[in-house]
N, C-alpha and C positions, 0 to 999 in steps of 0.2 A: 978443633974448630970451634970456635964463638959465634954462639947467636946473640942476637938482642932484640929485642922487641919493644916497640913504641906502646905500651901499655893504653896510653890516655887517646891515641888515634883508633885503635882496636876497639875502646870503650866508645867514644862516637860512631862507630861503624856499627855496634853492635845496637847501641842504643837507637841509630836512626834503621835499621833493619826489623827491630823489635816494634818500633813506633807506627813506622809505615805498614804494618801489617797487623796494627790496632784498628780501631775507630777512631782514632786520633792523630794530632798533625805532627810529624817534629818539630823538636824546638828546644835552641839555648840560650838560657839568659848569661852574660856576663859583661867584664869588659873585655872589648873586643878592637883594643887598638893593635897597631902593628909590634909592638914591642913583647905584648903579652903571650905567655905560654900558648894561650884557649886560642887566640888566630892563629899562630903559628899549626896547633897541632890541628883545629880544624881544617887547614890549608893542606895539610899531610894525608888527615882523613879524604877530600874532595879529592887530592893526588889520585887516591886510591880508587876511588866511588865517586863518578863525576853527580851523578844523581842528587848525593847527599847538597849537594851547595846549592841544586835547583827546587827541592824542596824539604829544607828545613829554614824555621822560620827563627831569628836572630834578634835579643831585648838586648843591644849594648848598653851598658853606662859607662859610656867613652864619646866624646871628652866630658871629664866633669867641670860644666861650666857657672854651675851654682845653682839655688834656689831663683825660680822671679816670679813675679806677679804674673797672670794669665796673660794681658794686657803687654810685659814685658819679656813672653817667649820668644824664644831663638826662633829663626828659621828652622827645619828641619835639616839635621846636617850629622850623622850618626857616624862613627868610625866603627869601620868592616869591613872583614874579605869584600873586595872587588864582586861588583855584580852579584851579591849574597840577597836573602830577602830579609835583610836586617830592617824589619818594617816596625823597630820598637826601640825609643833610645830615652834612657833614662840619663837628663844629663845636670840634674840636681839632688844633693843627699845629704837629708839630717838638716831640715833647718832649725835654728837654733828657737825660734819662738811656736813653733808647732811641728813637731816632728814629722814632717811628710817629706815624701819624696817627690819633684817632677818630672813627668814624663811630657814625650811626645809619641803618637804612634803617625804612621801611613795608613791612613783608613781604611786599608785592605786589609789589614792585620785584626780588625773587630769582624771581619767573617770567618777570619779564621779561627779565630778561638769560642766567640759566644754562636755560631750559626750551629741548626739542627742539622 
């Protein structure tokens, strides 16, 4: 008889079990479109532990839409697990004349991270 185990859903389950019983919030940064390994296995991991989707908090950089001006941001528009708190989406990288990245967050996500 063969087992096999999902290694990388195991390691999200462990890591938000580890987290939620920190002083601190979970949370994963990546890209988080539907094609990607990270949604699928996170999808495997909430399979498992509906908990983990209702609170861990998700920085996609999906889709990468480019660098803009302040003035010239996107709407908020992040790709993520369905009903996820992907409250962070980074959807420009590496601009060529100052290396920065732009973000957008949901304004709930700055209590989550910098609040006492």
């Amino acid at each position: 008889m063969s087992i096999t185990f999902d290694f990388a859903s195991i390691f999200i389950e462990g890591w938000y079990e580890e987290m939620s019983a920190s002083d601190y919030k979970p949370g994963i940064s990546g890209i988080f479109d539907g094609e990607q390994t990270l949604t699928k296995t996170f999808n495997e991991a909430v399979d498992k532990q509906k908990d983990i989707k209702d609170h861990t908090y998700l920085w996609s950089a999906s889709p990468n839409i480019g660098i803009t001006t302040k003035e010239n941001a996107p709407d908020f528009d992040v790709d993520a697990p369905k009903d996820s708190l992907a409250w962070g989406w980074q959807y420009g990288i590496d601009a060529e004349t100052c290396n920065i990245d732009t973000n957008l967050f949901d304004s709930r996500l700055l209590d989550v991270l910098w609040s006492s």
